[in-house]
C-alpha positions in Angstrom: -88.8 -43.7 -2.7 -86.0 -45.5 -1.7 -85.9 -47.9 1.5 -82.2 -48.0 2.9 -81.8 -50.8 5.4 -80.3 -49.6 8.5 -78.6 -53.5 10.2 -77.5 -52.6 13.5 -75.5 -56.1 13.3 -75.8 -59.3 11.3 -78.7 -60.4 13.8 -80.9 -57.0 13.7 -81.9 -55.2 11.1 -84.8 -53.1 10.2 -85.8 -50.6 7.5 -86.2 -46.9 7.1 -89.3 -46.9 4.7 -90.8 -44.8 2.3 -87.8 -41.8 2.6 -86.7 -40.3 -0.6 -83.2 -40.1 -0.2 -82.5 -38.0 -3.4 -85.2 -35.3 -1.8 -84.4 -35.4 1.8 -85.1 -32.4 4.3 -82.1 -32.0 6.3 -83.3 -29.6 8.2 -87.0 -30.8 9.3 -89.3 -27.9 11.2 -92.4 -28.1 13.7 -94.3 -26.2 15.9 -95.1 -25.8 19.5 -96.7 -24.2 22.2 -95.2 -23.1 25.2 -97.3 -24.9 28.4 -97.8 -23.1 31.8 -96.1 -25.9 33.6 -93.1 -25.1 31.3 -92.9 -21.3 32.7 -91.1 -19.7 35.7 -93.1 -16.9 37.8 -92.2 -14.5 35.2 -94.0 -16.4 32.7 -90.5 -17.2 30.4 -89.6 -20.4 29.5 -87.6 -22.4 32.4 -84.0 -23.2 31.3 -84.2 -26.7 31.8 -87.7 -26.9 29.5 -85.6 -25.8 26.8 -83.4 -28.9 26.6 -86.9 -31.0 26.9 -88.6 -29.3 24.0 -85.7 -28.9 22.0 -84.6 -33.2 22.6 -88.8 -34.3 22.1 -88.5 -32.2 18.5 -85.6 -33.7 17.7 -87.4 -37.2 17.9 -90.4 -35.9 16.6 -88.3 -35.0 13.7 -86.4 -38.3 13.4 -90.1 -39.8 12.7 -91.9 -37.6 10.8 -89.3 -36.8 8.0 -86.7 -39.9 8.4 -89.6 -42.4 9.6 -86.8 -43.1 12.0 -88.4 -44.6 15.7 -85.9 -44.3 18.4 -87.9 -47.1 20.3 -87.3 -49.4 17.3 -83.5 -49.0 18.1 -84.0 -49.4 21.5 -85.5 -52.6 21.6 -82.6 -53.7 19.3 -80.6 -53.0 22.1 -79.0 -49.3 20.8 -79.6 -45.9 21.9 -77.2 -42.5 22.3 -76.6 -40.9 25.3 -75.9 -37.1 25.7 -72.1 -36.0 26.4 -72.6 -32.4 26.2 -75.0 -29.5 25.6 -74.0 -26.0 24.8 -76.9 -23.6 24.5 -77.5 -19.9 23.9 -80.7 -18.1 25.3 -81.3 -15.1 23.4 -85.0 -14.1 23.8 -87.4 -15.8 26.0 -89.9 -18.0 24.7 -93.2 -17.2 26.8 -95.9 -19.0 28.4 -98.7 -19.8 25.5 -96.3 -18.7 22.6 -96.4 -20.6 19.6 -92.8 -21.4 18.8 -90.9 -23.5 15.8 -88.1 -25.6 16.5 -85.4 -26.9 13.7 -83.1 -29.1 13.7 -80.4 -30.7 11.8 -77.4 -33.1 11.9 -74.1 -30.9 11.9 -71.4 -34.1 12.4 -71.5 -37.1 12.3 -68.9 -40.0 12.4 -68.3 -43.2 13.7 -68.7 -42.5 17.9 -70.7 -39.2 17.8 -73.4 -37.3 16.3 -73.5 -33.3 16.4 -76.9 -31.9 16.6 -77.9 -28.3 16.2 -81.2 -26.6 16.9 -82.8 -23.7 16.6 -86.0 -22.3 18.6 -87.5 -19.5 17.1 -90.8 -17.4 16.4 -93.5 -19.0 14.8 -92.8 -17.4 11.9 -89.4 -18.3 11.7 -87.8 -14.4 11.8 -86.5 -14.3 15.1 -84.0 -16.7 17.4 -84.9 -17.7 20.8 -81.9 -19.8 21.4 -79.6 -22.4 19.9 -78.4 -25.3 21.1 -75.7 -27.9 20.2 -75.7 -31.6 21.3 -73.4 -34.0 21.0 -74.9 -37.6 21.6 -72.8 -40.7 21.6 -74.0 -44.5 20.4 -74.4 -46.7 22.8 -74.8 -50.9 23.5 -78.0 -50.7 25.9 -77.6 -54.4 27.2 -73.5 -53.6 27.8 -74.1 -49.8 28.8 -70.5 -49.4 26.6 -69.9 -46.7 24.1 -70.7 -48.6 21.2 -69.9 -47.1 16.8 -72.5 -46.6 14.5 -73.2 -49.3 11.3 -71.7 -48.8 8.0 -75.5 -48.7 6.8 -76.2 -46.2 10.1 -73.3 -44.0 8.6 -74.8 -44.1 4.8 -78.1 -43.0 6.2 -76.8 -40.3 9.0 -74.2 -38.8 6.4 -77.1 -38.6 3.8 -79.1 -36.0 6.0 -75.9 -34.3 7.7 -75.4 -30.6 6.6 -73.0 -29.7 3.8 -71.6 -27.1 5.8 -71.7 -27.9 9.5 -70.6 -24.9 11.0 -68.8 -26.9 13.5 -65.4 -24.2 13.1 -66.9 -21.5 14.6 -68.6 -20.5 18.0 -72.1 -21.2 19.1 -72.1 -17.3 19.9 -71.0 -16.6 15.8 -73.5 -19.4 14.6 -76.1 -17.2 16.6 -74.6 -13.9 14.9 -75.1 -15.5 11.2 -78.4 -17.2 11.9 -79.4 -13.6 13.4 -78.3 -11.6 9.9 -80.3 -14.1 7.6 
């Protein structure tokens, strides 16, 4: 296990422990279930509830398989904010439905990281919907658009996908993901 220090400047920096770096999962999985509050009338997902769950997995994900706590960057004074979403809703995810969400860093450079995820069955054999994210770093106590750390980029290029699918469509990513 390797621990790759992570200095946000020369005044801040922290540790991401116990990570193999040799072994990582890029593309880290968990499930959920879908809550009643969640649901519109007809029992379906609501739109919005899809960003939520698809955003709270991605942090859950940070955590469990990069040991990475957003909080911890926070009170350093960094965060990302959201630019953009694009998102594909294919087949409704319904009230009580155990679903898995995966997710996995498609881009990343100096002012931007490119998320994708997928929600899916439980078991994994069918898409619900897709979604790409594109968050920008931030200076919380400035509120400016801020770059990443050369130790940030070491860590961030270590789980981003070989191929990041970033050249073709969200509607073709869906077609692909769909034949697998």
């Amino acid at each position: 296990m390797t621990n790759v220090k992570i200095s946000a400047d020369t005044n801040h920096t922290f540790e991401l422990k116990n990570v193999q770096m040799n072994n990582i999962n890029k593309t880290p999985s968990s499930t959920y279930t879908i809550r009643f509050n969640d649901c519109d009338m007809f029992g379906h997902l609501n739109n919005v509830r899809y960003l939520e769950y698809f955003i709270n997995a991605r942090e859950d994900h940070l955590k469990e398989a990069y040991n990475v706590s957003l909080d911890h960057y926070f009170k350093e004074g960094y965060g990302w904010v959201i630019t953009s979403h694009e998102i594909l809703y294919i087949r409704p995810a319904k009230f009580n439905e155990a679903i898995k969400i995966t997710s996995y860093l498609l881009k990343v450079t100096d002012d931007l990281l490119m998320v994708e995820m997928q929600m899916l069955t439980k078991e994994g054999n069918s898409l619900k919907s897709l979604i790409r994210t594109t968050f920008v770093p931030v200076h919380i106590k400035t509120g400016r658009k801020d770059k990443h750390t050369n130790a940030f980029m070491e860590f961030a290029k270590s789980v981003e996908l070989d191929d990041n699918f970033t050249n073709i469509s969200l509607y073709d990513r869906a077609a692909l993901l769909s034949e697998e």
